[in-house]
C-alpha positions as CSV (number, residue, x, y, z in Angstrom):
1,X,-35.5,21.8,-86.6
2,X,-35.6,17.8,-87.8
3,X,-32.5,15.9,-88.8
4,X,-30.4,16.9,-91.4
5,X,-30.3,14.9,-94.8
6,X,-33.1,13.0,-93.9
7,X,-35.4,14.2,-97.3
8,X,-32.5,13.3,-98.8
9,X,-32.2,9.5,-98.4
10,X,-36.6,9.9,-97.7
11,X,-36.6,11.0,-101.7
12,X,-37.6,7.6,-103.3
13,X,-40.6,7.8,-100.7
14,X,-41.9,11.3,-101.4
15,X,-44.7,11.8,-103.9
16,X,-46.4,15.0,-105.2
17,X,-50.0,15.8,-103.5
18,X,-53.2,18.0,-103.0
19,X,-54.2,17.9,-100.1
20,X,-58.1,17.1,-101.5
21,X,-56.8,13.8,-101.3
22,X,-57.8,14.1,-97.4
23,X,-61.4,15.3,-98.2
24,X,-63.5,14.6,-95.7
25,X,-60.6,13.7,-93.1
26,X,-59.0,15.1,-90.3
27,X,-55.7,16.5,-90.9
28,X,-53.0,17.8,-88.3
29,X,-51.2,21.1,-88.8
30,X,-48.4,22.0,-86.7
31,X,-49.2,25.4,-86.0
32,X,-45.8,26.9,-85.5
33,X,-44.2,25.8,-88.3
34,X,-47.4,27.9,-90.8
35,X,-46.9,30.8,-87.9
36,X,-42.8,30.7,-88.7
37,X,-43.3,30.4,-92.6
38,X,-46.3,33.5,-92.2
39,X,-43.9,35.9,-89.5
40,X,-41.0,36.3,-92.1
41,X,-43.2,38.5,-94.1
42,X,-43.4,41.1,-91.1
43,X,-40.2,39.9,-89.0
44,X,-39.0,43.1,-88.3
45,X,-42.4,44.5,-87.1
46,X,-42.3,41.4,-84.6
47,X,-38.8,41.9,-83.7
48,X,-39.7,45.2,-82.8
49,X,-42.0,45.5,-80.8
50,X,-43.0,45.2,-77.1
51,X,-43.4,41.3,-75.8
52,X,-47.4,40.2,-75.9
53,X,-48.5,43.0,-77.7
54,X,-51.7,42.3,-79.1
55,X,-50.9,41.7,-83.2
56,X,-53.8,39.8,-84.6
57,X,-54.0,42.1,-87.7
58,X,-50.2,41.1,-88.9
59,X,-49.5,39.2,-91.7
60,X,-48.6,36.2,-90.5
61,X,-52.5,35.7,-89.2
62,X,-53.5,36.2,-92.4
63,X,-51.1,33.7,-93.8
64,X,-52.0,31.3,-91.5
65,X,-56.1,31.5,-92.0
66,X,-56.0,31.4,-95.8
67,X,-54.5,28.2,-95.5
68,X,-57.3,26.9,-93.0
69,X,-59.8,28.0,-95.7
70,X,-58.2,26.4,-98.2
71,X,-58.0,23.1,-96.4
72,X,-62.1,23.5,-95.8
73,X,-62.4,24.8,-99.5
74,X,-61.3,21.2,-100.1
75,X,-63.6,19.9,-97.2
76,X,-60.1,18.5,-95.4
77,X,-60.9,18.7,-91.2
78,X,-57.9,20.9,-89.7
79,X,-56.6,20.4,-86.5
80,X,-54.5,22.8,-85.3
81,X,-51.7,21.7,-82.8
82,X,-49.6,24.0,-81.3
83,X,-46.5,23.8,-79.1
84,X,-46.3,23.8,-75.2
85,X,-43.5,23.5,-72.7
86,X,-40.0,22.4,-73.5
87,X,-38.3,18.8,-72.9
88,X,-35.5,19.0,-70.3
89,X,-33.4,17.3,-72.7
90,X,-33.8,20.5,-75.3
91,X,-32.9,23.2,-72.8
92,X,-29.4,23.4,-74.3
93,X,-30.7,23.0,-77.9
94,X,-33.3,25.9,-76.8
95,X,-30.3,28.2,-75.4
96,X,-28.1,27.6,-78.7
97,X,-31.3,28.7,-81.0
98,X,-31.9,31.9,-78.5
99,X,-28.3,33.1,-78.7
100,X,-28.1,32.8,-82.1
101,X,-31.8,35.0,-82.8
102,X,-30.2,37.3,-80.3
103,X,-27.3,37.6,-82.2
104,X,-29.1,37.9,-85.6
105,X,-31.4,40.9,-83.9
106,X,-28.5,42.9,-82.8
107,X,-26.9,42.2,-86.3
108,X,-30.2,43.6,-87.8
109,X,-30.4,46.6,-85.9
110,X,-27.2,47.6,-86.6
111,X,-28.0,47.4,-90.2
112,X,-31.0,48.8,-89.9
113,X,-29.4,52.1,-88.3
114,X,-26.9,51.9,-91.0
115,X,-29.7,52.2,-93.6
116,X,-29.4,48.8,-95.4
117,X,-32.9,47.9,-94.9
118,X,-32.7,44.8,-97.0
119,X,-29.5,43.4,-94.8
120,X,-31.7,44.1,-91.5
121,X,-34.5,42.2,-93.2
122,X,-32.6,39.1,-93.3
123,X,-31.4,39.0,-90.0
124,X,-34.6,40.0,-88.5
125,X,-36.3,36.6,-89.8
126,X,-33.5,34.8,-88.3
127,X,-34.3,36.4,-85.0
128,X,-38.3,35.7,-85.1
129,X,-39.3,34.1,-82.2
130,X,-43.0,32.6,-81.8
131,X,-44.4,32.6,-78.3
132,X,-47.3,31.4,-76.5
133,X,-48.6,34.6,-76.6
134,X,-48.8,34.7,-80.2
135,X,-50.4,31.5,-80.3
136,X,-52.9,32.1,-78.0
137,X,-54.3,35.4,-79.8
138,X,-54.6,32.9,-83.1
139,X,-56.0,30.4,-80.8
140,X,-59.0,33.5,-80.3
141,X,-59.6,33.6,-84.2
142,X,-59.9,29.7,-84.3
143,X,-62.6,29.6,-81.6
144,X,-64.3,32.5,-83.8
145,X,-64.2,30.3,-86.8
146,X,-65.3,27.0,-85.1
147,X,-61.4,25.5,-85.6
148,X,-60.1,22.5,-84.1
149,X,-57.3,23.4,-81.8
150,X,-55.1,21.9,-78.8
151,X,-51.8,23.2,-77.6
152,X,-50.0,20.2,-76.4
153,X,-48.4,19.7,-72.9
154,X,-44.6,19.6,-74.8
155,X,-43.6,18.9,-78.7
156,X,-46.5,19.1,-81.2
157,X,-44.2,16.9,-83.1
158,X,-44.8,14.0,-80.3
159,X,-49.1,15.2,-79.9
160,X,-49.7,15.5,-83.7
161,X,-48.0,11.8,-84.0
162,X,-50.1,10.3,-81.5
163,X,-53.3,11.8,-83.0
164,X,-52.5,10.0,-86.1
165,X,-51.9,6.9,-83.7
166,X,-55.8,6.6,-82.7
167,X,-58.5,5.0,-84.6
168,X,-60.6,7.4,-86.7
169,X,-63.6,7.6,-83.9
170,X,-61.2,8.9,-81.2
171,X,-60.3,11.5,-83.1
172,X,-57.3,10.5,-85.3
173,X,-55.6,12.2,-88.0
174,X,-55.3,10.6,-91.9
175,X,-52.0,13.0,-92.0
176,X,-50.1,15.7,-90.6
177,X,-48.8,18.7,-92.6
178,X,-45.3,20.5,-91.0
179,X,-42.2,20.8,-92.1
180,X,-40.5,19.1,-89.2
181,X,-38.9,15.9,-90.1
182,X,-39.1,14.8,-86.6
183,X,-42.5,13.6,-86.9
184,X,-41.5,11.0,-88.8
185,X,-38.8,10.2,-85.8
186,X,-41.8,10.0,-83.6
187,X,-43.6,7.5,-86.2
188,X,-46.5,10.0,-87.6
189,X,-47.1,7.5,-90.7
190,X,-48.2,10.3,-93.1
191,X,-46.7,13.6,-93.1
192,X,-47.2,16.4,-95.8
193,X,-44.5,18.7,-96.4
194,X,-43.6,22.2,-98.5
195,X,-47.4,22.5,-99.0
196,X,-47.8,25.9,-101.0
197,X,-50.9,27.8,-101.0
198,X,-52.6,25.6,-103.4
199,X,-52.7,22.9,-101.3
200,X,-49.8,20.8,-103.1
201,X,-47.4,19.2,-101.0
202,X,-44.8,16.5,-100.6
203,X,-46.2,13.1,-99.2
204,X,-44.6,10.9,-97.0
205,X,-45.7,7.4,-95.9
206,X,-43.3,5.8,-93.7
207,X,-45.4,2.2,-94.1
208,X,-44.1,2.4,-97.6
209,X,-40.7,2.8,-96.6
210,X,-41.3,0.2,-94.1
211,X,-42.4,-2.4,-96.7
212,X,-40.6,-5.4,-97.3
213,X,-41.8,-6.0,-100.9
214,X,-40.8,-2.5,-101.7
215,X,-38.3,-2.9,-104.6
216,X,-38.4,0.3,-106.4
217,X,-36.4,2.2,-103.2
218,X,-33.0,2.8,-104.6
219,X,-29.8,3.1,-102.7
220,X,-31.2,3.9,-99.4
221,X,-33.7,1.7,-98.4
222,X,-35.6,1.0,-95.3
223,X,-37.0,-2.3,-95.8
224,X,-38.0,-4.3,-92.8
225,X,-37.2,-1.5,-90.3
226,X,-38.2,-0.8,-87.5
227,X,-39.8,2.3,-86.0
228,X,-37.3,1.7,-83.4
229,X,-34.2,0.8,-86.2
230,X,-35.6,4.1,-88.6
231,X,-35.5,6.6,-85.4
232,X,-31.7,5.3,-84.0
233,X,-30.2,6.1,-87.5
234,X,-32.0,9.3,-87.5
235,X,-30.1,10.2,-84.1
236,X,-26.5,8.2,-84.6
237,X,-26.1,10.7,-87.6
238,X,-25.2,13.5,-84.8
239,X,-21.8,11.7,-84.1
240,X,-19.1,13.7,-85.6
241,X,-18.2,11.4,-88.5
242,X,-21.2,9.7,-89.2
243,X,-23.7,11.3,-91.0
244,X,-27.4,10.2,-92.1
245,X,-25.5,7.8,-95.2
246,X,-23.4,6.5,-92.4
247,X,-25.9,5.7,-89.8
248,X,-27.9,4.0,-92.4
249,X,-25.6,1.8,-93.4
250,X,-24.7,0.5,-89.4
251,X,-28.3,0.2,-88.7
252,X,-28.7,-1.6,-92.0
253,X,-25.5,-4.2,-91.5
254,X,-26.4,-5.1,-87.4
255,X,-30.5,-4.5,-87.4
256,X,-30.0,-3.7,-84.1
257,X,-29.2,-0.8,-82.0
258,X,-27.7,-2.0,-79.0
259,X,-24.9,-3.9,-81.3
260,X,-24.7,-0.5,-83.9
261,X,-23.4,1.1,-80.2
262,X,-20.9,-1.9,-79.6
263,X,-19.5,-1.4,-83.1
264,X,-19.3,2.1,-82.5
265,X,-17.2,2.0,-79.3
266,X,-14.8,0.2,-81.1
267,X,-15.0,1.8,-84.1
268,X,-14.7,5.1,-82.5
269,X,-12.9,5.1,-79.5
270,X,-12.1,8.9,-78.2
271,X,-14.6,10.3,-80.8
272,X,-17.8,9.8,-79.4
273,X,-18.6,11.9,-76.5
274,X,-19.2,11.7,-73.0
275,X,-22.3,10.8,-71.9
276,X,-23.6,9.9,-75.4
277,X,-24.7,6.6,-75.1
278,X,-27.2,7.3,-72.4
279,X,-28.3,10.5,-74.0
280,X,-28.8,8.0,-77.1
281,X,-31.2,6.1,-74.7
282,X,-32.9,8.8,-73.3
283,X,-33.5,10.4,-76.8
284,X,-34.7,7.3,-78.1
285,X,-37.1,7.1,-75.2
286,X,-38.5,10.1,-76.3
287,X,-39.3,9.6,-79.5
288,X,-41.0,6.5,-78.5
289,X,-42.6,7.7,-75.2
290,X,-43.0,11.3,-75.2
291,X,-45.7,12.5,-72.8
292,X,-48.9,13.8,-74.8
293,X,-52.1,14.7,-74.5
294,X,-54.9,12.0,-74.4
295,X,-57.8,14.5,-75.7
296,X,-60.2,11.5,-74.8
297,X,-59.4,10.8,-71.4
298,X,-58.5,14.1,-70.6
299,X,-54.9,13.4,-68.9
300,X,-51.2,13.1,-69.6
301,X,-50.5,9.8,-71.6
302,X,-47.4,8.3,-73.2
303,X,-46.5,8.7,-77.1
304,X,-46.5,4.3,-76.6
305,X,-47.1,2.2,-73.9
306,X,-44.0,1.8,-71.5
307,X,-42.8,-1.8,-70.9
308,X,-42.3,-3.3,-67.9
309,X,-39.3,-2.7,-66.6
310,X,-38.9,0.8,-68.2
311,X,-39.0,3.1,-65.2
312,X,-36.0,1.2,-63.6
313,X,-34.0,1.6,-66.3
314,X,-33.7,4.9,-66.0
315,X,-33.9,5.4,-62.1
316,X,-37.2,5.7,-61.1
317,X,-37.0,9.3,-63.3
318,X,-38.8,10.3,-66.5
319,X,-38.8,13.6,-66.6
320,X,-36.8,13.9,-69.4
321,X,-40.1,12.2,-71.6
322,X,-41.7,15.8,-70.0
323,X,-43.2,16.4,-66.4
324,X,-45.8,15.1,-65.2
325,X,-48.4,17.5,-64.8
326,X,-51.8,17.2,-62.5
327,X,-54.8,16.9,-64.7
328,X,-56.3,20.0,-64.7
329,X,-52.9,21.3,-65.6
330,X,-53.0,19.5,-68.4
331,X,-56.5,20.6,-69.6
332,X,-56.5,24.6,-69.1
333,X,-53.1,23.8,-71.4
334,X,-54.8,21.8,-74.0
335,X,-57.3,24.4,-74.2
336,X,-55.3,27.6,-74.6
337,X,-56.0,29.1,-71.2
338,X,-52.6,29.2,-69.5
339,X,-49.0,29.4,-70.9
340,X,-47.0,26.4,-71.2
341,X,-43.9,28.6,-70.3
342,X,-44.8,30.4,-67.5
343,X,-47.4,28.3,-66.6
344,X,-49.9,31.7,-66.0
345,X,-53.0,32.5,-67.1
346,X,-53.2,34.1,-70.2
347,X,-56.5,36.0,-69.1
348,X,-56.8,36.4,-65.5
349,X,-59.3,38.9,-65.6
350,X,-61.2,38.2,-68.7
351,X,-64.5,40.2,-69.2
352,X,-67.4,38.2,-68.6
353,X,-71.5,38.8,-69.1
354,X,-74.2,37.8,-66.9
355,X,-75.5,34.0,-67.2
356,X,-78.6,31.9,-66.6
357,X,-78.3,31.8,-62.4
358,X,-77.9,35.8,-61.7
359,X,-75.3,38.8,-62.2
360,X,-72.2,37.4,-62.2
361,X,-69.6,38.4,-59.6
362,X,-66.5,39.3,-60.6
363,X,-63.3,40.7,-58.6
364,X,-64.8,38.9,-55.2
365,X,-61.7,39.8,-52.7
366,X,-60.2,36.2,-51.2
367,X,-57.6,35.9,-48.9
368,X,-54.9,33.1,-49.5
369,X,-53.3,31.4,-46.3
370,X,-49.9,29.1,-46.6
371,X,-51.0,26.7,-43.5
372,X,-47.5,25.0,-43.9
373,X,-46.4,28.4,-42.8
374,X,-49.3,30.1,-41.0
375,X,-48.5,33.5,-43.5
376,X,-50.2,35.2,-46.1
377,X,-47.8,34.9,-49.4
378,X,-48.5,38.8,-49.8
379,X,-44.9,39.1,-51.5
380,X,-45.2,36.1,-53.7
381,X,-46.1,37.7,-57.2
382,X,-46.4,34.0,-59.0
383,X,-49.7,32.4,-59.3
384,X,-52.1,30.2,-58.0
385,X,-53.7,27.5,-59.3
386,X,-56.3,26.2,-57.0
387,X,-58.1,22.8,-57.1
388,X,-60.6,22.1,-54.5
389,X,-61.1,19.0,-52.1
390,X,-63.1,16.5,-54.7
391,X,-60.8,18.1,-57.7
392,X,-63.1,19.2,-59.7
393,X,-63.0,23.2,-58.9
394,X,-59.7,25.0,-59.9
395,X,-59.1,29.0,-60.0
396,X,-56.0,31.1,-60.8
397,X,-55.1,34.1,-59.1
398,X,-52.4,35.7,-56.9
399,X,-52.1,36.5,-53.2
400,X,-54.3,39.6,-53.0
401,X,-55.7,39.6,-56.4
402,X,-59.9,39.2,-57.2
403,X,-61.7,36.5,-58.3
404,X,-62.3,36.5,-61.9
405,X,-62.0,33.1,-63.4
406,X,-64.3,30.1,-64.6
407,X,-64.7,27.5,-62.3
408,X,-66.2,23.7,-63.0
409,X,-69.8,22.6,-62.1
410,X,-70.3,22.9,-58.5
411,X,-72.3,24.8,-55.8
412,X,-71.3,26.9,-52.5
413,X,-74.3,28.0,-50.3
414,X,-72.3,29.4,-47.6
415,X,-70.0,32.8,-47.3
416,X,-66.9,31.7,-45.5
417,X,-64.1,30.0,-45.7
418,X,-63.4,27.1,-48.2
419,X,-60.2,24.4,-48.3
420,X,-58.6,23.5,-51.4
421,X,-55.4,21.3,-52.4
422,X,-53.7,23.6,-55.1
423,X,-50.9,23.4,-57.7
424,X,-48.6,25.8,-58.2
425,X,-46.7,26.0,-61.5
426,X,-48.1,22.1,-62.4
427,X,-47.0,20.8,-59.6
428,X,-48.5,19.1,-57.1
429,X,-47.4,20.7,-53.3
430,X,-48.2,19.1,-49.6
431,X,-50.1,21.9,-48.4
432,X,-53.7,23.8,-48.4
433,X,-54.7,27.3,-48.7
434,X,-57.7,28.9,-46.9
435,X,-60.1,30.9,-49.7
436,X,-62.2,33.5,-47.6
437,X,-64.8,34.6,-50.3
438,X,-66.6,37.6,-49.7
439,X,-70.0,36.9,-51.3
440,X,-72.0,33.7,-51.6
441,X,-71.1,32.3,-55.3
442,X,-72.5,29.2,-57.0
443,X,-71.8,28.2,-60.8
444,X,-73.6,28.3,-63.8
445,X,-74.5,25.7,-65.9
446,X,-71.7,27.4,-68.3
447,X,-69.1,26.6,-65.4
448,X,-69.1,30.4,-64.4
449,X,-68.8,32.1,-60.8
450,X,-72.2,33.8,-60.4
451,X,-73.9,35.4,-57.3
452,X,-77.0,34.6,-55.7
């Protein structure tokens, strides 16, 4: 996780902190890196047992909400960003980091059953794994305690750094505390790191690295760069050969990426891979232009504007910046309500009460029709994600299941059937479903289904 060395050369830029300095500001927190630092205090009991099983009373909850306190102790605003789907361009990185927990929870077993308890230990907090599910039942304790919280469509490196992009009164954030040195790839300007339970930390501001009048830097400086120049010799140091020193010193000679990659061809003939020069591009593309969460307009957004021009250059494609996703997608994400993985709903039944308009209705029987095939789906176990006609109305269920989800504001007066557009899995698909809802249902005020 981050790029190796980097603190290293980053050391004349890093400066002891509280965090009280923030007082009275909003500060990030990526969520998985606290949930990763709190699970290796009870890694075997996570390693062990059965996926999403309910665990809010382990440690690592714990962990993680005495730090919130301690942030409002010190009257510092947390926000709470947590992780969502995965970049196409990290599947491989993704697969490497899963064979290798796999490997280190077979390792621990077989310790384990050998009796060296201490040996299975280690292993097991090499095999921990956080999941949505996980962050979704913290994601229940911070509603309790009135916690800012937003899960973003990909990285929360790329959502916590365009957070601290936005003016004050949109919601922006003074600093970010992580231990992910990629933030600083994606430009987050202040990022707090190793912060113990105190609320002391290590502080760096990239501006100050930036400066040109900066003459206390030492051997490695970053005068006049670039956001652009300081991210491309974070990423050249993964040539075989040329490590962070190495990178810094090409970026620092040429000022220039595109001729740093001419003098590397030459340089390096035979030793740089296949393919890397466009994966440079695409990966620099990404740090600059990430797809993220704009909590103000409610959609999908880019890390930076795109330039004209942009989308041609790399075929009309940009998926790898992250999917797009339909709106309402994007939202139930943001809020917690379905996982970025799988894309399902993490409660699609939850227990509801009565509300202002009548009993609410729950488990209402619908009927889903495929009109692009004229069948009923019956065999199709994945869900639905319905939006209606004017887009405001969506629902999850499955072919066969029973209405039990919250709707947005809107009224139906008539039993029947009704026509909605639906996603499936985020994605947007040429084809309607009939709804045949067995009672008449209007919504609340509250944007829940209740029967009149």
């Amino acid at each position: 996780m981050g790029i190796k060395d980097l603190f290293k050369v980053m050391k004349p830029y890093i400066d002891r902190v509280h965090v009280n300095k923030y007082a009275g500001k909003r500060v990030g927190i990526d969520a998985y890196s606290w949930l990763h630092k709190g699970a290796y205090s009870c890694s075997m009991e996570i390693c062990q047992r059965a996926p999403n099983t309910k665990s809010s009373n382990l440690p690592y909850m714990k962990y993680f909400m005495e730090r919130i306190s301690m942030l409002r102790y010190y009257n510092v605003i947390p926000v709470v960003v947590f992780d969502g789907g995965r970049l196409p361009s990290k599947a491989a990185t993704e697969q490497e980091r899963q064979r290798k927990r796999d490997a280190n929870l077979e390792q621990a077993r077989t310790k384990l059953s050998q009796g060296d308890f201490t040996g299975a230990i280690e292993f097991f907090q090499g095999a921990i794994k956080i999941t949505p599910f996980m962050a979704h039942e913290l994601i229940h304790i911070l509603k309790e305690e009135c916690v800012e919280y937003m899960v973003a469509p990909y990285e929360a490196d790329s959502q916590l750094a365009y957070l601290s992009m936005l003016d004050p009164e949109k919601g922006g954030l003074a600093a970010v505390i992580s231990e992910d040195s990629d933030l600083l790839a994606y430009g987050c300007n202040v990022v707090i790191y190793k912060m113990d339970k105190f609320g002391v930390g290590e502080e760096v501001i990239l501006d100050r690295a930036f400066d040109c009048t900066n003459v206390s830097a030492g051997k490695f400086t970053f005068k006049c760069f670039t956001q652009e120049l300081f991210t491309g010799c974070d990423y050249l140091s993964s040539i075989t050969g040329i490590g962070i020193k190495r990178s810094h010193s090409l970026v620092s000679q040429y000022k220039n990426l595109d001729q740093v990659l001419s003098a590397l061809r030459l340089k390096k003939k035979g030793q740089i891979p296949e393919g890397y020069i466009n994966s440079f591009k695409e990966t620099l593309a990404v740090f600059r232009h990430a797809r993220v969460y704009d909590p103000n307009l409610r959609r999908l957004s880019f890390l930076r504007p795109v330039q004209e021009g942009f989308l041609e250059a790399f075929e009309g494609n940009l998926d790898f910046l992250g999917p797009e996703l339909s709106p309402l997608v994007v939202i139930a994400i943001a809020e917690g309500r379905i996982d970025p993985l799988s894309m399902e709903y993490f409660d699609k039944f939850p227990q509801v009460t009565s509300q202002e308009h009548g009993i609410l209705f729950t488990n209402q029987r619908v009927t889903l029709q495929n009109q692009s095939r004229g069948l009923q789906s019956e065999s199709d176990s994945s869900p639905f994600v319905l939006i209606s006609q004017n887009e405001k109305d969506t629902i999850s269920i499955r072919t066969g299941e029973k209405i039990s989800q919250k709707l947005s504001h809107t009224t139906y007066k008539n039993q029947g059937k009704q026509s909605f557009n639906y996603w499936r899995a985020g994605i947007p698909l040429p084809v309607k479903v009939n709804v045949t809802i067995s009672h008449n249902f209007a919504l609340s005020s509250r944007g829940m289904l209740t029967g009149f």
